[in-house]
C-alpha positions in Angstrom: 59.9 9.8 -4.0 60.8 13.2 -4.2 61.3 15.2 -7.5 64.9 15.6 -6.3 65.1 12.0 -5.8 63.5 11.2 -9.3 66.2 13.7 -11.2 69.1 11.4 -9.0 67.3 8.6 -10.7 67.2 10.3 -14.3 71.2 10.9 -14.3 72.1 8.1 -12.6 70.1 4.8 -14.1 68.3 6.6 -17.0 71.1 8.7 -18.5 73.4 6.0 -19.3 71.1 4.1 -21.1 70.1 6.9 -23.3 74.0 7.3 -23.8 74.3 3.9 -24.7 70.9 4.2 -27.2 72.8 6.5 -28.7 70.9 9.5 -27.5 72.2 12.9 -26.1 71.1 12.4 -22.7 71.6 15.8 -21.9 69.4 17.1 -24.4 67.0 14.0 -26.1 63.6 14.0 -24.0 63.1 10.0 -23.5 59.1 8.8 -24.6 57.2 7.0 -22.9 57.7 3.9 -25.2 61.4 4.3 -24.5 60.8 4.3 -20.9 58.9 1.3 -21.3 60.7 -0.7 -23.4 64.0 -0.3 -20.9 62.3 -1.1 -17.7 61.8 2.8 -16.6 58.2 3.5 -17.0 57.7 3.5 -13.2 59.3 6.9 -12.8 55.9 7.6 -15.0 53.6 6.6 -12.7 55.4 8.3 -9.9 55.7 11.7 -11.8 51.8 11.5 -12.3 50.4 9.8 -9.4 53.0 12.3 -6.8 53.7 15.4 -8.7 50.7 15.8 -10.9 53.7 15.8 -13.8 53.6 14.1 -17.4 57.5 12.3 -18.0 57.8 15.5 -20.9 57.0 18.2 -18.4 59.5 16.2 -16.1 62.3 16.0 -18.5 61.6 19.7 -19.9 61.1 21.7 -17.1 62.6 20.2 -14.0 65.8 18.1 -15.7 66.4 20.3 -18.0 66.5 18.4 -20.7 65.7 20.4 -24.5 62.1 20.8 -26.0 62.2 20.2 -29.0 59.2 22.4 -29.5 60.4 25.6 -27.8 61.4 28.3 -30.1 62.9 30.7 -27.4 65.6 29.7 -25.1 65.1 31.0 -21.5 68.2 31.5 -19.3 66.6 32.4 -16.3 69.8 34.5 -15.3 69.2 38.0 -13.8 72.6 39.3 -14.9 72.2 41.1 -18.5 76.2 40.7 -19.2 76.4 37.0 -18.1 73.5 36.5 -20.5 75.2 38.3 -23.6 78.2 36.3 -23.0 76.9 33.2 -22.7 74.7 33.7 -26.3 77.8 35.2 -27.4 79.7 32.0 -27.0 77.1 30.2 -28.8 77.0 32.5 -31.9 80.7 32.3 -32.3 80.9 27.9 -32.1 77.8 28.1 -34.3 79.2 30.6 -37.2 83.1 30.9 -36.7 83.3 27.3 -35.4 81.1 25.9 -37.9 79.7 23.9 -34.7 76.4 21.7 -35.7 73.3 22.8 -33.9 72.6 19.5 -32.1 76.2 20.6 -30.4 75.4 24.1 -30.0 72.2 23.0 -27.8 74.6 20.4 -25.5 76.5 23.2 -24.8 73.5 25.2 -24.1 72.3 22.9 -22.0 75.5 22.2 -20.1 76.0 26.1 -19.5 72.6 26.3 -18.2 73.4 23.8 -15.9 76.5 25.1 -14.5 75.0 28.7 -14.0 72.1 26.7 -12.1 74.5 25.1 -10.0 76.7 28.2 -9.2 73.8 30.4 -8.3 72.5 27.5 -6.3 75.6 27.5 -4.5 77.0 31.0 -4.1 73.7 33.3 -4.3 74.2 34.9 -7.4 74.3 34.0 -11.4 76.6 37.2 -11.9 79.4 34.8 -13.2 81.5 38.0 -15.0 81.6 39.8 -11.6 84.3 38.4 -10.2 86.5 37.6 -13.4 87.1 41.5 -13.8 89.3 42.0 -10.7 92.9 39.6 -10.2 92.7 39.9 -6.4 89.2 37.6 -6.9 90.9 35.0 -8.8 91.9 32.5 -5.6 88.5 32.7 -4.5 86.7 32.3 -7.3 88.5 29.5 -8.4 87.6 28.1 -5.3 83.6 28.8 -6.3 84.1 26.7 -9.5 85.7 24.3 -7.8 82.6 23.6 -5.6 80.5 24.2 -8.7 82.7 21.1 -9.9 82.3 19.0 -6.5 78.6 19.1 -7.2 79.1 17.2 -10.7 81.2 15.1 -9.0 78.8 13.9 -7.0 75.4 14.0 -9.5 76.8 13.0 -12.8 77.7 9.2 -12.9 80.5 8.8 -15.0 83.9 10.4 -15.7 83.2 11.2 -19.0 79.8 13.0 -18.2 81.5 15.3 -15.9 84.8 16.0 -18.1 82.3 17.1 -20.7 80.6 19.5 -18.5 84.0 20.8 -17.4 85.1 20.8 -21.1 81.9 23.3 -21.9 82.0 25.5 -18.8 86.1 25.7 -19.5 85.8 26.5 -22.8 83.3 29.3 -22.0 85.3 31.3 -19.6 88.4 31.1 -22.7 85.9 32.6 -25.0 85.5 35.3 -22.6 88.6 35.6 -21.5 89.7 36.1 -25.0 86.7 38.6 -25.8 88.3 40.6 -22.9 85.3 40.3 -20.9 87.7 38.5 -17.5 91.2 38.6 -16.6 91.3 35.2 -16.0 90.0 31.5 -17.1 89.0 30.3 -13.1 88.4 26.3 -15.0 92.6 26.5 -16.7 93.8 24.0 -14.3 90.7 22.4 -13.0 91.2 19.4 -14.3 94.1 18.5 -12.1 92.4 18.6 -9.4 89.8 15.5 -10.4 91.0 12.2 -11.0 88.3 11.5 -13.9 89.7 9.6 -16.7 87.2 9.9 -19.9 87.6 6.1 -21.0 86.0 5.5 -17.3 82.6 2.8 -18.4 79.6 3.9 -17.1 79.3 2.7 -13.0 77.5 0.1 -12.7 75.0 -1.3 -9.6 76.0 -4.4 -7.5 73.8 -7.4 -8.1 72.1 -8.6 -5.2 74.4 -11.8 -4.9 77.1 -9.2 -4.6 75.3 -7.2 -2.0 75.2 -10.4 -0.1 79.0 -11.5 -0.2 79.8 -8.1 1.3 77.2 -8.3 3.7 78.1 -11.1 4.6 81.5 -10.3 5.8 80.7 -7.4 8.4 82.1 -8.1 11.5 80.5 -5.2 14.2 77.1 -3.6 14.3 78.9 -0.7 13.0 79.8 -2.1 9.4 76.2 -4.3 9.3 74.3 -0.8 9.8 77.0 1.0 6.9 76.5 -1.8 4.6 72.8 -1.2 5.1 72.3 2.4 5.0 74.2 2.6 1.7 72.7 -0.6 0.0 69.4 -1.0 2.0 68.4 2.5 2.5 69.9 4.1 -0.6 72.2 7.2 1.3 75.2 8.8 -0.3 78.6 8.0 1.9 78.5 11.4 3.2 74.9 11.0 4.5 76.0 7.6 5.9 78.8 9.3 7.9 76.9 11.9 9.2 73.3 10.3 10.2 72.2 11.5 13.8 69.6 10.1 16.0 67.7 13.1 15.5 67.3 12.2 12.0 66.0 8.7 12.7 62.3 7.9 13.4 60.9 5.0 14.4 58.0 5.1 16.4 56.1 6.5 13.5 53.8 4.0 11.0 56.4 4.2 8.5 60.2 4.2 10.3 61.6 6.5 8.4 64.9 8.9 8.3 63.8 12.7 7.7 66.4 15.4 6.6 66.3 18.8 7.1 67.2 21.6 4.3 71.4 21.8 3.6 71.3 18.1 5.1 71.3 16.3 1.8 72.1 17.6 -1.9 68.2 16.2 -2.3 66.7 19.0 0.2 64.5 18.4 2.8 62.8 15.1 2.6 62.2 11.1 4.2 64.0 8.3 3.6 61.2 5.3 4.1 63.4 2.2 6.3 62.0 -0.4 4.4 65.0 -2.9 6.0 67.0 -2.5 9.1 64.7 -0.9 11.4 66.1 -3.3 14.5 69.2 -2.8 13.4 69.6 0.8 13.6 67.5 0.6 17.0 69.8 -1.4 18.5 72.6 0.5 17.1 71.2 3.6 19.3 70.4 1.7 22.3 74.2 0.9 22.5 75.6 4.0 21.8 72.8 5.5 24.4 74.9 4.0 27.0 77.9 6.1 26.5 78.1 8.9 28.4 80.1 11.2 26.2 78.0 9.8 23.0 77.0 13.3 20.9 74.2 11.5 18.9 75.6 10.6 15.7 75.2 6.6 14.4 79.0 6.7 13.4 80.5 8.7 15.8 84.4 9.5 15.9 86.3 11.4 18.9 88.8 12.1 16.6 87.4 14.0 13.8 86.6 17.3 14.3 82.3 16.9 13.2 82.0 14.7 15.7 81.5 11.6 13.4 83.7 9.7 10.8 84.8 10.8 7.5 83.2 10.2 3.9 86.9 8.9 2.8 86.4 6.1 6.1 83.3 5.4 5.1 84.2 4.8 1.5 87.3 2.8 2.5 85.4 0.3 5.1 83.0 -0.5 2.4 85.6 -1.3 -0.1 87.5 -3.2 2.8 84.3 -5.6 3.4 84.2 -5.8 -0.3 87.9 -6.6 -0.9 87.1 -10.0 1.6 84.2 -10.9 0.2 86.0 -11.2 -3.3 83.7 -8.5 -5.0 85.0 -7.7 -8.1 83.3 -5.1 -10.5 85.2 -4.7 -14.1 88.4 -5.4 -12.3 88.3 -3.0 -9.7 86.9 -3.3 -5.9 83.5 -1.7 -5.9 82.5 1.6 -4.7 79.9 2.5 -2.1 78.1 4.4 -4.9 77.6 1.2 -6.8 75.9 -0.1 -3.6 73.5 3.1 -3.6 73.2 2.3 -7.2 71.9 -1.6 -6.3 68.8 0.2 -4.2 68.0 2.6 -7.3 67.6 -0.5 -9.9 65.9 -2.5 -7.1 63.4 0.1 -6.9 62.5 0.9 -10.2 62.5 -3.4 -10.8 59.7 -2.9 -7.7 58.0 -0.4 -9.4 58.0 -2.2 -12.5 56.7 -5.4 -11.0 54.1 -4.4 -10.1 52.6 -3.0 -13.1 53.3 -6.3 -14.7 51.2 -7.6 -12.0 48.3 -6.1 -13.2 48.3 -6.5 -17.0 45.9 -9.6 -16.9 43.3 -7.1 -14.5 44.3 -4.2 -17.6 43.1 -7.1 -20.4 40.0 -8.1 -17.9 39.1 -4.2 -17.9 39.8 -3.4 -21.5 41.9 -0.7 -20.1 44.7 0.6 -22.2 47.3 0.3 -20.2 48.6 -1.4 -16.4 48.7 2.3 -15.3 45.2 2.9 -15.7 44.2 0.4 -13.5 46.8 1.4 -10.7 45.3 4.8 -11.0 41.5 3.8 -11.6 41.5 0.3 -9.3 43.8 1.1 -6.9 44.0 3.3 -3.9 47.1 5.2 -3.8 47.8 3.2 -0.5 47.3 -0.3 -1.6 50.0 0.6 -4.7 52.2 2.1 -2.1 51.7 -1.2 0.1 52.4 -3.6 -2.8 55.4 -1.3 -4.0 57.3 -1.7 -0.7 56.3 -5.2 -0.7 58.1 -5.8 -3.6 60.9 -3.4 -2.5 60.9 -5.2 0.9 61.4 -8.8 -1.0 64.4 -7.3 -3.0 66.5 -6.3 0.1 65.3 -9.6 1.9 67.1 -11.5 -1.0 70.5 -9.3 -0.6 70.5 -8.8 3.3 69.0 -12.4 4.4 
């Protein structure tokens, strides 16, 4: 699994379990008895075993989360006024707003994030620039916007992202006031989100659940968008727009492989544990059309060349509305399906570890990781992992 794929995991299944401890989960480095206590202390062995990474140095340096034991705060922005402002800010809620500094570092944090994101997106951390000119105001509104679209999509709840806005928002006041912009680009963004704060964290369908919808898909179309959402663990928006180039089958491992700017993750494979006649088959159908353009959900409508996020979203719900699948009241999402593979996974992980505590107690070794790393070849724990994985999506899919 990718470190991309691991932070996904962090914000999405970690996160909100640390929220619920009653830990900032922006800021509070989980240990590795925390980990292990709440079923999580796979993502351990992964971080050592594939990135040569301790969960700290995970947490620290590519989350972001706060060290408690740094003393110097880096913003890793190259533009000197961008910087001033943003410590600015902080000074002022720390002294004039009489802020505590447990809040002071969220909102560190949470700025650091948003420049991160913006550069990441527009090429440049110069967030002042623009705000200095009227004439840039439509377009730059348009850049936070984007900034916002990426939240949208990482964070998993409503309130998690209306507190990011809240901190990024309340930073381009501060230097609207200071005179440093003409204009606050965040004023209004809230209007164009429909997140609602009281919003409970999103949870994952059960396997049972992932069943009853399965169960109701009527064309090889909807059995392959049930699985590549629940049984390959894709966003709706890679679902829509999968390609046969993408797909590879005739390799050991059938596997999906994206190219950079294909997937928020970067470039990287998506292992087919489950499915792999299905999506075959899927191709061998649409081969036969002569005007097919290659894509596994293709629509000669849309101007891509392939069906919509929004129809991808709203046949999901539809097989989920006749299967009776009710989540706190309200039709589930195809998120919570992506979420089922992401708790199946980590379960996986975590089954197999408990597999070999009586070999740990045989050994004397401290810990079930030991032996994976001492007794086991890196290919036999990869074979028993997807065997376990494998088992999971048997039990929702069969």
């Amino acid at each position: 699994m990718s470190l991309d794929k691991l932070v996904d995991v962090y914000w999405q299944d970690i996160a909100p379990k640390r929220y619920r401890d009653g830990f900032n989960e922006d800021r509070d480095v989980p240990t590795y008895d925390w980990l292990t206590e709440h079923g999580c202390s796979g993502i351990a062995y992964a971080l050592r075993e594939h990135h040569d990474l301790t969960p700290k140095q995970f947490f620290v340096d590519v989350v972001g989360l706060e060290d408690e034991e740094s003393e110097e705060w880096e913003w890793n922005v190259d533009h000197d006024s961008t910087v001033d402002a943003l410590d600015a800010y902080l000074t002022s809620i720390k002294t004039r707003g009489g802020r505590a500094e447990s809040t002071v570092e969220t909102h560190r944090t949470r700025l650091a994030k948003w420049v991160r994101t913006y550069r990441e997106l527009h090429g440049t951390d110069a967030l002042l620039g623009p705000l200095s000119e009227l004439d840039q105001q439509p377009r730059e509104i348009e850049r936070c916007l984007a900034v916002l679209d990426v939240f949208d999509e990482e964070l998993s709840t409503d309130r998690s992202k209306l507190e990011y806005l809240h901190v990024a928002r309340a930073w381009y006041a501060f230097v609207k006031r200071r005179k440093y912009a003409k204009y606050n680009p965040l004023s209004e963004a809230g209007e164009e989100f429909g997140w609602e704060a009281s919003e409970p964290d999103p949870q994952a369908l059960s396997a049972s659940q992932v069943r009853r919808i399965y169960s109701e898909v009527d064309s090889p179309e909807a059995e392959l968008l049930v699985v590549a959402l629940a049984g390959w663990g894709l966003r709706p928006s890679e679902v829509a727009a999968l390609h046969i180039d993408q797909v590879v089958l005739d390799a050991e491992d059938p596997h999906l492989s994206f190219s950079d700017g294909e997937r928020k993750n970067g470039p990287g494979e998506v292992t087919l544990l489950y499915g792999v006649n299905m999506v075959a088959n899927r191709i061998d159908v649409l081969s036969d059309r002569e005007t097919w353009n290659g894509y596994l959900f293709p629509s000669r409508s849309s101007s891509t060349g392939h069906v919509s996020v929004s129809t991808v979203r709203r046949r999901f719900k539809q097989l989920a509305d006749r299967a009776g699948v009710v989540v706190d009241g309200d039709t589930p999402t195809p998120k919570m399906g992506r979420r089922f593979w992401y708790s199946a996974y980590q379960e996986a992980v975590g089954e197999v570890l408990e597999g070999l505590e009586g070999v740990a107690e045989d050994q004397g070794s401290s810990s079930t990781e030991v032996v994976l790393r001492n007794y086991l070849s890196r290919e036999q724990e990869r074979k028993a992992r997807r065997r376990r994985m494998y088992e999971k999506l048997e039990i929702a899919f069969e």
